[in-house]
C-alpha positions as CSV (number, residue, x, y, z in Angstrom):
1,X,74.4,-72.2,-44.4
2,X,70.7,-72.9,-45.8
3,X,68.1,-70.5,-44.5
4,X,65.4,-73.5,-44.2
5,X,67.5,-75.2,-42.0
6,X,67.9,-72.8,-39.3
7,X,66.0,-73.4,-36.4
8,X,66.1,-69.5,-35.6
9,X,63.4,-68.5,-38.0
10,X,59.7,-68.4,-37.3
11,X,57.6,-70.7,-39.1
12,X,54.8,-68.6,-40.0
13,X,53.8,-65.6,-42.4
14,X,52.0,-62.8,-41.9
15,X,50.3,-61.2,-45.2
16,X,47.7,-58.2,-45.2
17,X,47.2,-58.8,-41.4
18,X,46.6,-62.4,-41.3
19,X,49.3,-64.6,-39.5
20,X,49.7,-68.0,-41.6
21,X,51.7,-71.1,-40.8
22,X,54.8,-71.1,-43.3
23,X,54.8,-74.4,-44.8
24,X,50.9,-74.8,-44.9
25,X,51.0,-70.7,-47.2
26,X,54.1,-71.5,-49.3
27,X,51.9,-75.4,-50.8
28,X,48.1,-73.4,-50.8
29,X,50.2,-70.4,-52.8
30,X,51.6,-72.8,-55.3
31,X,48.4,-75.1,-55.5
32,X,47.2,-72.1,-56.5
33,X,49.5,-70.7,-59.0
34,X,49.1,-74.3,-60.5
35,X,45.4,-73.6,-60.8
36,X,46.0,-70.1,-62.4
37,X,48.6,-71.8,-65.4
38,X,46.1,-74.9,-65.9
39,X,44.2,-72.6,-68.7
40,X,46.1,-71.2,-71.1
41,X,45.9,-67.8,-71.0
42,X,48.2,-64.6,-72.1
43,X,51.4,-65.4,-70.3
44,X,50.9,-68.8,-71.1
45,X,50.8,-67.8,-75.0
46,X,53.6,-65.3,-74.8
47,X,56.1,-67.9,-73.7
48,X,54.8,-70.2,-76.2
49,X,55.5,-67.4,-78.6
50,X,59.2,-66.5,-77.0
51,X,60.0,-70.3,-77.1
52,X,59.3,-70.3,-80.6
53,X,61.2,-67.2,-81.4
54,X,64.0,-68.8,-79.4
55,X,63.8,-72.1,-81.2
56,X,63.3,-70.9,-85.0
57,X,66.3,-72.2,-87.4
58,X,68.4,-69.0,-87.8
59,X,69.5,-70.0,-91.4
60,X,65.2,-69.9,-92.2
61,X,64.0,-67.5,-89.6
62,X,60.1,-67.0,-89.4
63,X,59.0,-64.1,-91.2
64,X,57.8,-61.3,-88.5
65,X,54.6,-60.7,-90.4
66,X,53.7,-64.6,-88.7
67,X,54.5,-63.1,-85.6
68,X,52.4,-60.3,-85.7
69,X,49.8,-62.3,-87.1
70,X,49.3,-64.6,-84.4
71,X,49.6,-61.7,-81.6
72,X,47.1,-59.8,-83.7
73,X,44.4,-63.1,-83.6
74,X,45.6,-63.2,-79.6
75,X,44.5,-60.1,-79.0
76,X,41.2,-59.7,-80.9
77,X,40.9,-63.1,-79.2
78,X,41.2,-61.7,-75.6
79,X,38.8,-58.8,-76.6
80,X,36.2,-61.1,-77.9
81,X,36.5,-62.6,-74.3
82,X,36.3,-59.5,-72.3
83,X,33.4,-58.7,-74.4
84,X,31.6,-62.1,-74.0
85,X,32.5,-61.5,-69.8
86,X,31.0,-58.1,-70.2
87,X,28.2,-59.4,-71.9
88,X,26.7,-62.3,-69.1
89,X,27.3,-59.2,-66.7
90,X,25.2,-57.4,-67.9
91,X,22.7,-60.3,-68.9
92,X,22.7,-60.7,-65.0
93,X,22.3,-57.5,-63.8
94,X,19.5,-57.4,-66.3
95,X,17.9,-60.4,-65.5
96,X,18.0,-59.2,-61.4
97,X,16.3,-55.8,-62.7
98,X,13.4,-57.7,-64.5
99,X,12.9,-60.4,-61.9
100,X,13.1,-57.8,-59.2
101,X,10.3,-55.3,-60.9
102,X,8.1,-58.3,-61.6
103,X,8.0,-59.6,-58.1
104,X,7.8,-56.3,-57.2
105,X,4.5,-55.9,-60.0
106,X,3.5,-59.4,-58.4
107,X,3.1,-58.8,-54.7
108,X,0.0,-55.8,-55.7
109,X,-1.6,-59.2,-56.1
110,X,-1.4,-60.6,-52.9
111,X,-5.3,-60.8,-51.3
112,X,-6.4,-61.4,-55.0
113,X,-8.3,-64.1,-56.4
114,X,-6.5,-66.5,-58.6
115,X,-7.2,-68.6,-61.5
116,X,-4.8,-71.2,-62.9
117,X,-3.9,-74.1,-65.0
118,X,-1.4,-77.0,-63.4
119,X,-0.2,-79.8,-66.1
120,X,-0.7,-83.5,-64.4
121,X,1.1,-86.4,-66.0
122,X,-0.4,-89.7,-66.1
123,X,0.0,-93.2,-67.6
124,X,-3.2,-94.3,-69.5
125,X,-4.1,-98.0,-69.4
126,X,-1.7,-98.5,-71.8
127,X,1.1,-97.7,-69.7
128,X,1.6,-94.5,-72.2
129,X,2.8,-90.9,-70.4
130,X,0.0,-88.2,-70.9
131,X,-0.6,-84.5,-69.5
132,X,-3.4,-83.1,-68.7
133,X,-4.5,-80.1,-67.3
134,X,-6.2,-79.4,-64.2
135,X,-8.3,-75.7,-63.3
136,X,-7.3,-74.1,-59.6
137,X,-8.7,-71.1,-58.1
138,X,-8.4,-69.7,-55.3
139,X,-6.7,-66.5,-53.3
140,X,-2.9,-64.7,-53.9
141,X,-1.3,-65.1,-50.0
142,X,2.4,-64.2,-51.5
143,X,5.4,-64.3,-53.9
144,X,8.3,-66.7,-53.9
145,X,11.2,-66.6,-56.0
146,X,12.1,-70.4,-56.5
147,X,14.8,-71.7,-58.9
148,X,16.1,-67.7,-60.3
149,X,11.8,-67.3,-61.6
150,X,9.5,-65.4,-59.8
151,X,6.4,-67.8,-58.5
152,X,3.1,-66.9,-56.9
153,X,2.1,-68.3,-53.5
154,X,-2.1,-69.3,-54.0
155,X,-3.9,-71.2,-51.8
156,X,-7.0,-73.3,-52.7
157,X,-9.2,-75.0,-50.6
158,X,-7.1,-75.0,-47.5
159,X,-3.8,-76.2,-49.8
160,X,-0.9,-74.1,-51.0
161,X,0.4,-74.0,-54.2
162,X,3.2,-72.7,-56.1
163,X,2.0,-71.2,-59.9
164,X,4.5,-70.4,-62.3
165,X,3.7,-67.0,-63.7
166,X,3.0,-68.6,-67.1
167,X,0.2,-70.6,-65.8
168,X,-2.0,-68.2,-64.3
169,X,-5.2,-67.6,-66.8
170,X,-6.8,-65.0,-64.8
171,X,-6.9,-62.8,-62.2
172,X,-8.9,-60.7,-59.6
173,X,-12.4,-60.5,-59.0
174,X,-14.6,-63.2,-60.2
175,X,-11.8,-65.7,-60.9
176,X,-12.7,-68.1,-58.4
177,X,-16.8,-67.5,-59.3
178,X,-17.2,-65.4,-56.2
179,X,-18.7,-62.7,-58.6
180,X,-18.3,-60.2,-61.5
């Protein structure tokens, strides 16, 4: 007797807590396994490996030196890897610490007077593409993080801009010619 043919059995799953329905689990579980095997990764190059073992001409074997070889290069291979994942972990977590600490240095100049440069493209008469830049000042209201960069929130005139860090020329009193 088949087991999927019998009516008796309940078509659903239960795995760590969650009830699924049978059929829908058993094609998301293998779509996923075929994701998994669609890079080749260690399993995938120890079968190739076995395969080849099991497919060498006995009467001119490979020498095991080859075979050794290639699972040495494998395995510096995956360490190179883990190193390279260890590597933009840490370039993350570092990146988070410094944009954290420079918002954090930032917002002590909210209430501050600002001074900055914005680049302006234009086409002359000629129709050619030329920058130029333009002076703001006016007063720190806050700090924005926009795009992963940390940006300060200035507002001149009644308008509010957003300064890259880069382009601020001064700041405090007697940026905006109020004094000092």
């Amino acid at each position: 007797m088949d087991i999927m043919s019998d009516s008796t059995l309940l078509n659903t799953i239960t795995v760590d807590g969650i009830t699924y329905d049978a059929a829908k689990y058993a094609a998301e579980k293998t779509a996923q396994q075929v994701k998994d095997n669609s890079a080749l990764g260690k399993d995938a190059f120890l079968q190739l490996l076995v395969t080849q073992m099991q497919y060498q001409d006995p009467l001119d074997p490979q020498d095991n030196g080859e075979y050794l070889a290639q699972l040495a290069q494998f395995s510096a291979l995956e360490q190179m890897t883990n190193v390279a994942d260890g590597l933009s972990n840490v370039s993350n977590l570092v990146s988070n610490i410094d944009t954290s600490v420079l918002v954090g240095q930032l917002s002590h100049m909210i209430g501050q007077d600002l001074q900055w440069n914005e680049s302006v493209s234009y086409r002359d008469e000629e129709g050619n593409m030329k920058i130029s830049s333009v002076k703001h000042e006016g007063k720190v209201t806050g700090v924005s993080i926009s795009d992963g960069s940390p940006t300060i929130i200035a507002e001149e005139k009644g308008r509010t801009y957003q300064v890259k860090v880069g382009d601020v020329t001064r700041i405090g009193e007697g940026a905006t010619g109020n004094g000092g």
